[in-house]
C-alpha positions as CSV (number, residue, x, y, z in Angstrom):
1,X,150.8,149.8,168.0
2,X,151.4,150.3,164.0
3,X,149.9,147.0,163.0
4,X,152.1,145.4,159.4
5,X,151.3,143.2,156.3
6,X,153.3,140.7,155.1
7,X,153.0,139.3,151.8
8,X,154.5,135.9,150.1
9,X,156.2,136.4,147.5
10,X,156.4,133.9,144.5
11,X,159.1,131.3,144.4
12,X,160.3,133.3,141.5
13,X,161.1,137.3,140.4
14,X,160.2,138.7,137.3
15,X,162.7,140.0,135.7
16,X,162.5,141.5,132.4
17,X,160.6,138.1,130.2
18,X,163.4,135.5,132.4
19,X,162.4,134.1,135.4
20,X,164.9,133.7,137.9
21,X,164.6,130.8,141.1
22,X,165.4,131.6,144.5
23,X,168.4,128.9,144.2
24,X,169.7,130.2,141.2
25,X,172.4,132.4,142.5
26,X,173.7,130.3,145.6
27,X,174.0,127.3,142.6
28,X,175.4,128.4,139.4
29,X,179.2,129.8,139.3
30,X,180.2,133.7,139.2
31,X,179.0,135.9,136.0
32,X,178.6,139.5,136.1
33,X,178.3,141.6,133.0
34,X,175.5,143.9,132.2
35,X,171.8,141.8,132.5
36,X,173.7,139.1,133.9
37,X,174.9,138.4,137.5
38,X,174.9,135.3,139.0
39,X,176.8,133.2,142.1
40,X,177.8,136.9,144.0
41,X,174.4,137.1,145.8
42,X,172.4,134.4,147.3
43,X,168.8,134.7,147.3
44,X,168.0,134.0,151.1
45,X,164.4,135.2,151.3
46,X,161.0,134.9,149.7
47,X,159.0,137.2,152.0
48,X,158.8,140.5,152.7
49,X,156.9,142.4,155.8
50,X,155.7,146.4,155.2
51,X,155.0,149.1,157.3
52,X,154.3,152.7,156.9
53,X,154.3,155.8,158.8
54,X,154.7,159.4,159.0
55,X,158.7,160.9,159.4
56,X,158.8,164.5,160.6
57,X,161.1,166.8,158.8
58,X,163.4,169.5,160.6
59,X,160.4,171.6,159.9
60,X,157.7,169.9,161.4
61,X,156.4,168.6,158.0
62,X,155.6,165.2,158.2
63,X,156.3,162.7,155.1
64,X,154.8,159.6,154.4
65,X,157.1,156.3,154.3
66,X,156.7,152.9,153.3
67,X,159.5,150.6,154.2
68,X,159.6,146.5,152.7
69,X,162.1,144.8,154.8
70,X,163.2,140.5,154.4
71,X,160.9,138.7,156.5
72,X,160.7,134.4,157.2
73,X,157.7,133.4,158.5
74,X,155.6,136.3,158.4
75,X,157.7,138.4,160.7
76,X,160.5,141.0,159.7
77,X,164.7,139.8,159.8
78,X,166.3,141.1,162.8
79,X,169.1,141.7,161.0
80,X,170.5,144.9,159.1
81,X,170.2,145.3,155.7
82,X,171.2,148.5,153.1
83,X,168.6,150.8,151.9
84,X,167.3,151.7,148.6
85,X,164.3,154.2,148.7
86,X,162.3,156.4,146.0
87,X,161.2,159.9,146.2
88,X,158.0,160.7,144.9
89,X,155.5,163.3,144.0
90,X,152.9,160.2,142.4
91,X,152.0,158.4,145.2
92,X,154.0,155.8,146.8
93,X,151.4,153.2,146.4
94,X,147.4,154.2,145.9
95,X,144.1,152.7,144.3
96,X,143.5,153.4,141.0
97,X,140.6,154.1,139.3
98,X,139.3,150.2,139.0
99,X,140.3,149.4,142.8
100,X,144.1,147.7,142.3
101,X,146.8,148.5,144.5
102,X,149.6,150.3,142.4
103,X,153.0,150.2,144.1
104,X,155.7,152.2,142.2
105,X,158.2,150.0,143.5
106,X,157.5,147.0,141.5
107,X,157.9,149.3,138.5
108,X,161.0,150.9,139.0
109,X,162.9,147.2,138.9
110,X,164.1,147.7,143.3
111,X,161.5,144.8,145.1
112,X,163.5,141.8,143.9
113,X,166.6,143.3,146.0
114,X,164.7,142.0,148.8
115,X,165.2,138.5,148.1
116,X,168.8,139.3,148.4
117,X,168.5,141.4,151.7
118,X,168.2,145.1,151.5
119,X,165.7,146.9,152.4
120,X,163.5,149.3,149.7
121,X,161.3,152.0,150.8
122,X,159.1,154.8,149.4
123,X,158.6,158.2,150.6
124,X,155.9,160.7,149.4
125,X,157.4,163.7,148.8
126,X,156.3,167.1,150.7
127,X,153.2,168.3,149.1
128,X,152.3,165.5,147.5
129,X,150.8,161.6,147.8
130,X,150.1,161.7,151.6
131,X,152.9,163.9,152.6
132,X,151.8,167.2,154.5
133,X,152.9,170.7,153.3
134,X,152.9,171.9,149.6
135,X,155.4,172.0,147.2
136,X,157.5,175.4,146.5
137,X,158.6,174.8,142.8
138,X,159.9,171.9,141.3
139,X,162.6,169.5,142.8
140,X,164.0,172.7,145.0
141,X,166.0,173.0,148.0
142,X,164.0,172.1,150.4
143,X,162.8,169.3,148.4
144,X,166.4,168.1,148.3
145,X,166.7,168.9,152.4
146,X,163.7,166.6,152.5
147,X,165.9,164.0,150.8
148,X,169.0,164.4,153.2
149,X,167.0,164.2,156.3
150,X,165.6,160.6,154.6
151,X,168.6,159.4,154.1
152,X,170.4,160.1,157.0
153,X,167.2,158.5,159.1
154,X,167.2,155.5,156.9
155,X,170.8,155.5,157.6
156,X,170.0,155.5,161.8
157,X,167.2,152.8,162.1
158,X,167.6,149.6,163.3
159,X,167.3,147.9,160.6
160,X,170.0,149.8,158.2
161,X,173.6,149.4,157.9
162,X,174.0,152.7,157.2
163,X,174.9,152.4,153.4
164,X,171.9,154.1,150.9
165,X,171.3,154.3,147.6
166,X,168.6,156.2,145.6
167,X,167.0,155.5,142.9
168,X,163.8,156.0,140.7
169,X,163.0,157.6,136.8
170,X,161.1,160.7,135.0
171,X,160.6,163.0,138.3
172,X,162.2,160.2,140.3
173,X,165.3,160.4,138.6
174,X,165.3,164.1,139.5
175,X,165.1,163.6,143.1
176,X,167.4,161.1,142.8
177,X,169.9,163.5,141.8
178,X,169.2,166.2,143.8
179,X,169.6,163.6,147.1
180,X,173.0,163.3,145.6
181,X,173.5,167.4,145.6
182,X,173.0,167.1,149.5
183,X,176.3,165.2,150.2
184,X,174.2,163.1,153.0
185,X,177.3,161.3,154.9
186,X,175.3,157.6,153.8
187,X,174.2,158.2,150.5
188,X,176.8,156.2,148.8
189,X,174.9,155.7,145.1
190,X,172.2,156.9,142.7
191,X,170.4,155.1,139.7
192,X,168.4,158.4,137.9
193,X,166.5,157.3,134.8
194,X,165.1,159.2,132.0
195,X,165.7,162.8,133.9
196,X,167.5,166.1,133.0
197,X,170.8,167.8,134.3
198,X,170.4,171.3,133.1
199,X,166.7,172.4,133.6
200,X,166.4,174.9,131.3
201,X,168.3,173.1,128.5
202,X,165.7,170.3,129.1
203,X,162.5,172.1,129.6
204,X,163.1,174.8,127.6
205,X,165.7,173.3,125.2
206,X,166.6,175.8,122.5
207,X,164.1,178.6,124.3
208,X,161.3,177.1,123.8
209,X,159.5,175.9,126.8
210,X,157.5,172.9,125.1
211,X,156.1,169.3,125.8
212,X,155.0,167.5,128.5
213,X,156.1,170.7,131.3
214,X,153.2,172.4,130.3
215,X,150.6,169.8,131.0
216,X,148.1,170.7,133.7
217,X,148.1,169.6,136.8
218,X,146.1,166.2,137.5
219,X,144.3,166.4,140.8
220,X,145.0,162.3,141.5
221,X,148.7,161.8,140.5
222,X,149.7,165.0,141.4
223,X,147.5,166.1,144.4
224,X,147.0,162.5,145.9
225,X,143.4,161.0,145.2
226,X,143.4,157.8,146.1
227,X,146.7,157.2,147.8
228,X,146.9,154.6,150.6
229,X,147.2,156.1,154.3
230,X,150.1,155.3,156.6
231,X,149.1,152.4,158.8
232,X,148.4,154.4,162.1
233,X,145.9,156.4,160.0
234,X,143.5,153.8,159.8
235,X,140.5,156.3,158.9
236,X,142.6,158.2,156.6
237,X,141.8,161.8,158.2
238,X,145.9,162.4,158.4
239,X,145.9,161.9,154.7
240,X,142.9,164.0,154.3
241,X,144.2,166.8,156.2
242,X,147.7,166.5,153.9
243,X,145.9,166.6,150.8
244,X,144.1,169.9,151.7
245,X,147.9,171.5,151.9
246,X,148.5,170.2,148.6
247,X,146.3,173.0,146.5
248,X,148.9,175.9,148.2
249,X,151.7,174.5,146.3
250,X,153.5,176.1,142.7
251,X,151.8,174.8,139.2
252,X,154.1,173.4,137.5
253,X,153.3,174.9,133.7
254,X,152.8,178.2,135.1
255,X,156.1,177.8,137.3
256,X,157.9,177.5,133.6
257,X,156.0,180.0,131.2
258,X,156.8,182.7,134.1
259,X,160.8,182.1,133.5
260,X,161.1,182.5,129.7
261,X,165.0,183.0,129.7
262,X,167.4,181.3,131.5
263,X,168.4,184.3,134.4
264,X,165.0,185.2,134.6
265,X,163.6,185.5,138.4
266,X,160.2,183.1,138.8
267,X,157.4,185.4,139.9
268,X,155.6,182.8,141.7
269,X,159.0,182.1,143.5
270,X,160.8,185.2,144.1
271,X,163.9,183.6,142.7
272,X,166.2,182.3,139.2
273,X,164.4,179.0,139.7
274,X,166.0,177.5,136.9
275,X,169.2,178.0,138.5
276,X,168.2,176.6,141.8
277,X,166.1,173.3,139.9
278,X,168.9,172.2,138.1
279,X,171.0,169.3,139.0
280,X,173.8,170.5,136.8
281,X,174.2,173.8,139.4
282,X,175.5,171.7,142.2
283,X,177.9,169.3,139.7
284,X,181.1,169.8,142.3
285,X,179.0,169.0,145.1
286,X,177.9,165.6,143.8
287,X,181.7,164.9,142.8
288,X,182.5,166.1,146.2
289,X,179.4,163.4,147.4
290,X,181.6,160.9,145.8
291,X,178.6,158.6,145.7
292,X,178.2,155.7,142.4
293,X,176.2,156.6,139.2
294,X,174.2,154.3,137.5
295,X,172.8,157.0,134.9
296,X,170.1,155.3,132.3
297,X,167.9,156.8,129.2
298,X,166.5,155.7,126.1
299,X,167.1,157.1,122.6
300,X,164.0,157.6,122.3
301,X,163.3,160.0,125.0
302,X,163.3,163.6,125.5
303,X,166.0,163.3,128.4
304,X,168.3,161.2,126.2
305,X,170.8,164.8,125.6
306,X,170.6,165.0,129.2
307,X,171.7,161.9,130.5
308,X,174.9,162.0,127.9
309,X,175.1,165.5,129.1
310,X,175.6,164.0,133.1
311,X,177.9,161.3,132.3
312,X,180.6,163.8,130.2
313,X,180.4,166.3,133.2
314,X,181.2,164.4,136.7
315,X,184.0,162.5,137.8
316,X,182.1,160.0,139.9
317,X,182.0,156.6,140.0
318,X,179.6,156.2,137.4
319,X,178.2,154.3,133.9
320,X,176.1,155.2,131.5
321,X,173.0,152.9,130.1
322,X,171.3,154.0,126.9
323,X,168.4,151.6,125.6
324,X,166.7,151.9,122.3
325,X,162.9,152.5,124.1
326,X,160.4,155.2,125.1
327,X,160.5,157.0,128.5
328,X,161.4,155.1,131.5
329,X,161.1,152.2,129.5
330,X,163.1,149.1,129.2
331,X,161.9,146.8,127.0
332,X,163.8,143.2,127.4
333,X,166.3,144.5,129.2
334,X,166.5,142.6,133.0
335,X,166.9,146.1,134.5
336,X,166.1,144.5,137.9
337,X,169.8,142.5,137.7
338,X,171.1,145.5,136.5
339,X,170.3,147.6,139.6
340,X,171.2,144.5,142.0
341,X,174.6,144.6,140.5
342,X,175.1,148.2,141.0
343,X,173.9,148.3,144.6
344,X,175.8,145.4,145.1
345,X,179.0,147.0,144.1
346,X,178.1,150.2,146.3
347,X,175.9,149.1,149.3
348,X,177.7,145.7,150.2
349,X,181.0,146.1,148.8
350,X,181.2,143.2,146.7
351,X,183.6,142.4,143.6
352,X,181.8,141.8,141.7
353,X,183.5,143.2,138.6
354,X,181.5,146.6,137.5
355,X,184.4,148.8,137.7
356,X,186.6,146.7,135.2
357,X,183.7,146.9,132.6
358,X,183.2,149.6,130.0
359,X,181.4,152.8,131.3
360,X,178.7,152.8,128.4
361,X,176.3,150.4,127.3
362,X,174.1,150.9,124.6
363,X,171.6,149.5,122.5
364,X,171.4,150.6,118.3
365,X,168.0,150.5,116.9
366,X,167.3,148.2,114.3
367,X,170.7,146.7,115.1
368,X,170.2,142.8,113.4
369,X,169.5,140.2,116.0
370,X,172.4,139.3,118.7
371,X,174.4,142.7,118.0
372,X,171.6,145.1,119.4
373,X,173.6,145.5,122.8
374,X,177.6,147.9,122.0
375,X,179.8,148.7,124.9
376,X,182.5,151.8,124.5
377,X,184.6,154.0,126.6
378,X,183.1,157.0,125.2
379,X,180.2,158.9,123.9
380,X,180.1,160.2,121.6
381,X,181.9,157.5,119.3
382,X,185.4,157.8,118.7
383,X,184.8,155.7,115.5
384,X,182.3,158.2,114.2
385,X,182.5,160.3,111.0
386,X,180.6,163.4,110.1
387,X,178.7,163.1,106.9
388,X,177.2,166.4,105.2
389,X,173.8,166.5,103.1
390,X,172.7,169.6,101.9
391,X,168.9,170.7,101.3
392,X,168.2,171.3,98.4
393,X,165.1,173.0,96.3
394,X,161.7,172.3,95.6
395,X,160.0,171.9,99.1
396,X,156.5,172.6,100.0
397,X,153.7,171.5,102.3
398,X,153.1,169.3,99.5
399,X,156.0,168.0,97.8
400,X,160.1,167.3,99.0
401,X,162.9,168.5,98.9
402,X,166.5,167.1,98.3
403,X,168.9,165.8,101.0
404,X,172.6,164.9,99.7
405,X,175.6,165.4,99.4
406,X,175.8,167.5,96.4
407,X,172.0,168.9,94.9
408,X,171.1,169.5,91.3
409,X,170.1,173.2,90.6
410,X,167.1,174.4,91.5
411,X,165.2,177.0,93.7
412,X,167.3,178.7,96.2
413,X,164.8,178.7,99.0
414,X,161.3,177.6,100.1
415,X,158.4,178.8,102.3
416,X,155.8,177.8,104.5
417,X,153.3,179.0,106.8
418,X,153.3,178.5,110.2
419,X,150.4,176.1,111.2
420,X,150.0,177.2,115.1
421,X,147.7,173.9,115.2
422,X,149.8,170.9,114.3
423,X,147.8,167.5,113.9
424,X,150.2,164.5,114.7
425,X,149.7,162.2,111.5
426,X,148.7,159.3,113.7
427,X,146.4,159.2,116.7
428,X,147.9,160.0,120.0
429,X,147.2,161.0,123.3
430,X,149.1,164.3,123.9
431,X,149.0,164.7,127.5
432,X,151.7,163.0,128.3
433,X,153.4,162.6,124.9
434,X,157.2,162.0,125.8
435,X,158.2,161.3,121.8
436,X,157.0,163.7,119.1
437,X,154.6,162.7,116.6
438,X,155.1,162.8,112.6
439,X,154.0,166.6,111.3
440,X,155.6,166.1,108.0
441,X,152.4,167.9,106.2
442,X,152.7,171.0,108.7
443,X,156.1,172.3,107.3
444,X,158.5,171.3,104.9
445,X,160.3,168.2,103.6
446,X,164.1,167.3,102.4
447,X,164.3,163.7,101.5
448,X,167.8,161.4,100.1
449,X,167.3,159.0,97.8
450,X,166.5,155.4,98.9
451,X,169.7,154.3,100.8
452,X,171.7,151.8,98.9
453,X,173.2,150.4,102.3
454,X,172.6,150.2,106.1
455,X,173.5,153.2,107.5
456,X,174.5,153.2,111.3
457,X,173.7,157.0,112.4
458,X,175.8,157.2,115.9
459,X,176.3,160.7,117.8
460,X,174.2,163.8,118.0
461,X,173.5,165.1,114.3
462,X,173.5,168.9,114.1
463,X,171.5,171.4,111.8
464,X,172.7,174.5,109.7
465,X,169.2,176.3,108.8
466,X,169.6,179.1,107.0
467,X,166.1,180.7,107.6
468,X,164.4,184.3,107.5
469,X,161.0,184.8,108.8
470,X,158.1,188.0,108.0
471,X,158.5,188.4,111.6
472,X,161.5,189.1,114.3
473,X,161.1,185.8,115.3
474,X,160.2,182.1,115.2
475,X,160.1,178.7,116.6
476,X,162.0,176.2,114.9
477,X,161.6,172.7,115.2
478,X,163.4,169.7,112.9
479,X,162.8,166.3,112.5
480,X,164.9,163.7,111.5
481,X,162.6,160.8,110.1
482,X,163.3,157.3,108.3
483,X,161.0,156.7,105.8
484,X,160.2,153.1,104.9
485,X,159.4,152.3,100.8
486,X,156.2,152.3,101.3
487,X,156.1,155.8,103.1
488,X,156.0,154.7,106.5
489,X,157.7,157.8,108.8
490,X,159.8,157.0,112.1
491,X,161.2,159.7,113.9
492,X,164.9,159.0,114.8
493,X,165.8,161.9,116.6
494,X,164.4,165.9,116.7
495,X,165.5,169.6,117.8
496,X,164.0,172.9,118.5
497,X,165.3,176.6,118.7
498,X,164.5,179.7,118.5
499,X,165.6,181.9,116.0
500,X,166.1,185.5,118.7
501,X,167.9,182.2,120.8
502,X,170.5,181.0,118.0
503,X,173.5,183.4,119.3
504,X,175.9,180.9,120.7
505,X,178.0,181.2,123.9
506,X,180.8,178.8,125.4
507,X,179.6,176.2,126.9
508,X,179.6,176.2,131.7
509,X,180.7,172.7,130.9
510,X,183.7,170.8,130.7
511,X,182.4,168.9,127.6
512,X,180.0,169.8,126.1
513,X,180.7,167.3,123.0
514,X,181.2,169.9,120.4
515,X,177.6,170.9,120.1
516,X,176.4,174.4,119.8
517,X,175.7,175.8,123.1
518,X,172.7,178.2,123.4
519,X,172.9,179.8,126.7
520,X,169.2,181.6,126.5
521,X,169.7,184.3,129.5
522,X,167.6,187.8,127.9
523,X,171.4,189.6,127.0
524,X,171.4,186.6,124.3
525,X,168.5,187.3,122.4
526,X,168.7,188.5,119.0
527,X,165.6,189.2,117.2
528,X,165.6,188.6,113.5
529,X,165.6,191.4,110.8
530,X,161.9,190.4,108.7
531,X,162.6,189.1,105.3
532,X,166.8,189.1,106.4
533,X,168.3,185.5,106.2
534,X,169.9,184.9,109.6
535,X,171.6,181.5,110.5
536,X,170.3,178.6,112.9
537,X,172.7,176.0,114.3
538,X,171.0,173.6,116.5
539,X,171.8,169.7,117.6
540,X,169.4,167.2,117.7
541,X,169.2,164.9,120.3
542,X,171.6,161.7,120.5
543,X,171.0,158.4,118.7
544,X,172.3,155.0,117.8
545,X,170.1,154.0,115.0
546,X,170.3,152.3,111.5
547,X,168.6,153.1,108.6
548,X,168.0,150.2,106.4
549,X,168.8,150.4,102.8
550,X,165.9,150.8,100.3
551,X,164.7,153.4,103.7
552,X,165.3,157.7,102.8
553,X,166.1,160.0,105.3
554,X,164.1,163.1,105.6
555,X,164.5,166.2,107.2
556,X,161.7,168.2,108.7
557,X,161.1,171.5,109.6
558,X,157.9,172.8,110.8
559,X,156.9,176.3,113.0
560,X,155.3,174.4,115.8
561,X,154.5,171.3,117.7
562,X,151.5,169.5,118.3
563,X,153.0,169.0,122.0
564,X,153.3,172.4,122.9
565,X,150.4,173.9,124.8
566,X,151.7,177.4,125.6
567,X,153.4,179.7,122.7
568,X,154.8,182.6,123.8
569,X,156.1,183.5,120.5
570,X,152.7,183.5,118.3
571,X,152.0,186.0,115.8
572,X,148.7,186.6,114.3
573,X,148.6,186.2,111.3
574,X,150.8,183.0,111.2
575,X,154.0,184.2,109.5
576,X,156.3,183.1,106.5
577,X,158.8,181.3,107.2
578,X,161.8,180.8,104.0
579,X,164.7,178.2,104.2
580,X,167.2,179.6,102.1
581,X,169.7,177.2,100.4
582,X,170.9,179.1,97.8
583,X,175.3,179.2,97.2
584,X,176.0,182.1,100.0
585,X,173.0,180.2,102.1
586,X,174.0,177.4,102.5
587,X,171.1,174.9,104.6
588,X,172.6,171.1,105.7
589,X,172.3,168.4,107.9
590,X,175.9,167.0,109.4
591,X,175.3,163.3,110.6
592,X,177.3,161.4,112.7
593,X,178.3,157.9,111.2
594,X,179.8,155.0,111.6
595,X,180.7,152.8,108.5
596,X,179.8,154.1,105.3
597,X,177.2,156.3,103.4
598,X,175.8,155.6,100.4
599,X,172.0,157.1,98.9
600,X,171.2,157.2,95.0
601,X,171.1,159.9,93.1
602,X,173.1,163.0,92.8
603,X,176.2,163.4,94.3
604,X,176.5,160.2,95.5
């Protein structure tokens, strides 16, 4: 017989820096807004019982599961609960490196919904942790199969009442979505984090297939060294024996520098993988799915476009959660509430007043203390107004150029090299670099004065480069940067495109927010005429962010990122790249912005 462990928990949860008692809900009288909830849900446990074990797949493949269900007294409820489960290709829980257990749970805010009975689970994905079979692609059909089947046994056991939910962040978010694309009968919500909806227009965003996609493959995260065995296999051979399969499966960076437009059919697939990997495809089935959307990003994250991009598009049930942090990160946020209020809502049916609030909730960056947190109806702002700077002369690896609204005379256009080898101007570790780093000595600078008032940037801010290049084409990326008095460089938000990419098309959505729309299949591609100015109109990714006064903002444009480790458009020798901002040329950054603009200096 599967032998289980049960584990105390504390008297308390952590939940963000507040500690919440057990008696605090069943005491205190109703509140529920976002971070908040109390008096809805009483805490009725303070145990929890696991077990794992394999799940065969219509296939035959087997998955690894673990399930944490209530327990009192060291033995499980009998009693039915809902079910809230991960899919993962990291492990569900494994040893690292200095002998600690690691459970992804605890990280993705789900275990203290056990104190208020549901049930949370974790399943290895096929090919991965100690799953059996290898992976074909990246989040594919059968991946998504895998995720229907899940559900719909969750769904049957004993211990379910039949309503699901999914949730999880980074590739977890992705699986979370693609669950959704299955319509499974008792999937009735989602919480993806930090993920994409259009593949392509998130790994290769503007054509150029770029950051963290291309990193190698890691042979414990992503092939399953020291990942913990399902209970019955008490010697680990099972897990053995899966882990061998693991090495058949698709490399992810060579998956995506096979497919370097959009229509493009994968040779390592036989198919147009981009098509079939990406959420956005199967849009009406997830409406169809009906299911509840609790859709959450950071600013500060390369999926932040994407999740804006997900909430404008379906008609679901759904919200939309934008923090002012890194990649799956939530800073003081109590997330954990946030997802017991959601679940609530969906999974038990309670009142408990989330579909009378306002759909978004963000978080502005350098926001003064108290008024961090903004709710609104719509993204992006209705209360936002575009402000245009122009660039302006007098640019070079070595000295800046002007940013304003009007610019005083001066050259009509300036050049630069392309550095294939970026350096990031502060010391980071690039294999997993989620944010870009500063590479303001690798390209060229346009600066505004200092600001003479807070300026609340609030929308996506779009580019007009006018650029021409001693080759037929060229990787553009641009940086949007506040820099502090002392010189001090931030990066509030960032772009890429490239130039035989800039044609633009209508875009498959229903709102697309206005932004150029760059479809990328190989009929788009339009290679530039050497030393002929041709025009670049690219979007850089969302923001809510002020700029303090006394700060400049500065515009950067460079030929390459440190991030990227596989150029298909290189050109030995490096070539020229000119800017051109002369009267019929005209190069300028269009912000979004709420309140007024004011910088020194000319024109303003």
């Amino acid at each position: 017989m599967m032998s289980t462990l049960t584990t105390t928990l504390r008297a308390t949860w952590a939940v963000g820096a507040l500690l919440l008692p057990l008696s605090l809900y069943a005491s205190e009288a109703k509140e529920s807004r976002p971070g908040v909830y109390r008096g809805y849900s009483e805490a009725r446990f303070s145990e929890w019982q696991k077990t794992s074990q394999y799940v065969s797949m219509s296939d035959g493949v087997k998955l690894a599961v673990d399930i944490y269900r209530p327990a009192v007294n060291g033995r499980a409820v009998d009693e039915k609960f809902p079910v809230v489960w991960i899919h993962t290709p990291y492990r569900r829980a494994y040893t690292d490196p200095k002998g600690t257990l690691v459970n992804p749970l605890e990280r993705l805010y789900l275990m203290p919904l056990l104190n208020h009975g549901y049930v949370v689970a974790a399943v290895d994905t096929r090919g991965r942790g100690a799953s059996f079979g290898a992976r074909r692609g990246f989040q594919d059909r059968t991946e998504a199969r895998d995720a229907y089947e899940m559900t719909e046994w969750f769904a049957k056991q004993p211990w379910s009442t039949g309503a699901i939910g999914v949730a999880g962040c980074s590739y977890l978010g992705g699986t979370t979505w693609h669950a959704a694309t299955m319509m499974a009968p008792h999937l009735k919500a989602i919480a993806p984090g930090c993920t994409d909806f259009d593949k392509y227009g998130f790994v290769s965003r503007g054509g150029i297939t770029a950051q963290f996609n291309t990193r190698p493959e890691n042979p414990g995260q992503d092939y399953g060294q020291g990942v913990v065995p399902v209970t019955a296999d008490i010697d680990g051979k099972q897990a053995a024996t899966a882990i061998d399969e693991h090495s058949k499966g698709t490399p992810m960076a060579e998956l995506w520098a096979g497919m370097r437009y959009r229509d493009d059919v994968s040779p390592l697939l036989g198919v147009p993988f981009w098509r079939e990997s990406s959420v956005a495809t199967y849009a009406k089935e997830i409406e169809r799915s009906g299911v509840g959307l609790f859709i959450w990003g950071n600013w500060l994250d390369e999926g932040s476009f994407e999740a804006t991009l997900a909430y404008n598009n379906l008609n679901n049930p759904r919200k939309l959660w934008m923090g002012e942090w890194g990649h799956c990160q939530v800073g003081d946020f109590p997330m954990a509430t946030e997802m017991h209020r959601f679940f609530d809502y969906f999974l038990k049916k309670i009142d408990n007043g989330w579909q009378r609030e306002a759909p978004i909730y963000y978080r502005t960056v350098n926001a003064p203390a108290g008024k961090e947190w903004s709710s609104t109806d719509q993204w992006p702002l209705a209360n936002a107004r575009n402000q245009t700077l122009h660039i302006g002369g007098g640019a070079s690896p070595g000295a800046t150029g002007q940013l304003a609204s009007m610019v005083a005379a001066g050259a009509a256009s300036d050049k630069f090299v392309v550095d294939y080898d970026p350096k990031c101007s502060e010391k980071v570790d690039l294999y997993f670099l989620m944010w870009p780093c500063g590479v303001d000595k690798h390209g060229l600078g346009y600066a505004t004065p200092p600001l003479t008032a807070d300026t609340h940037i609030a929308g996506h801010p779009i580019v007009d480069l006018w650029i021409s290049s001693t080759t037929d084409d060229a990787d553009v990326f641009v940086y949007l940067e506040d820099v502090a008095p002392e010189g001090t460089a931030s990066i509030v938000t960032h772009g890429r495109l490239r130039a035989s990419h800039r044609d633009e098309q209508p875009a498959p959505y229903r709102n697309f927010m206005g932004l150029p729309y760059h479809r990328g299949e190989r009929r788009d591609a339009k290679p530039l005429v050497p030393g002929t100015p041709a025009k670049l109109r690219l979007d850089l990714l969302p923001t809510s962010t002020i700029v303090k006064a006394g700060h400049r903002l500065r515009l950067t444009v460079a030929g390459a990122d440190p991030r990227q480790r596989s150029r298909n458009v290189k050109f030995d020798p490096p070539p020229t790249t000119t800017i051109h901002h002369d009267r019929e040329h005209a190069s300028q950054l269009t912000l979004p912005i709420v309140g007024a603009f004011a910088a020194e200096g000319p024109g303003e």
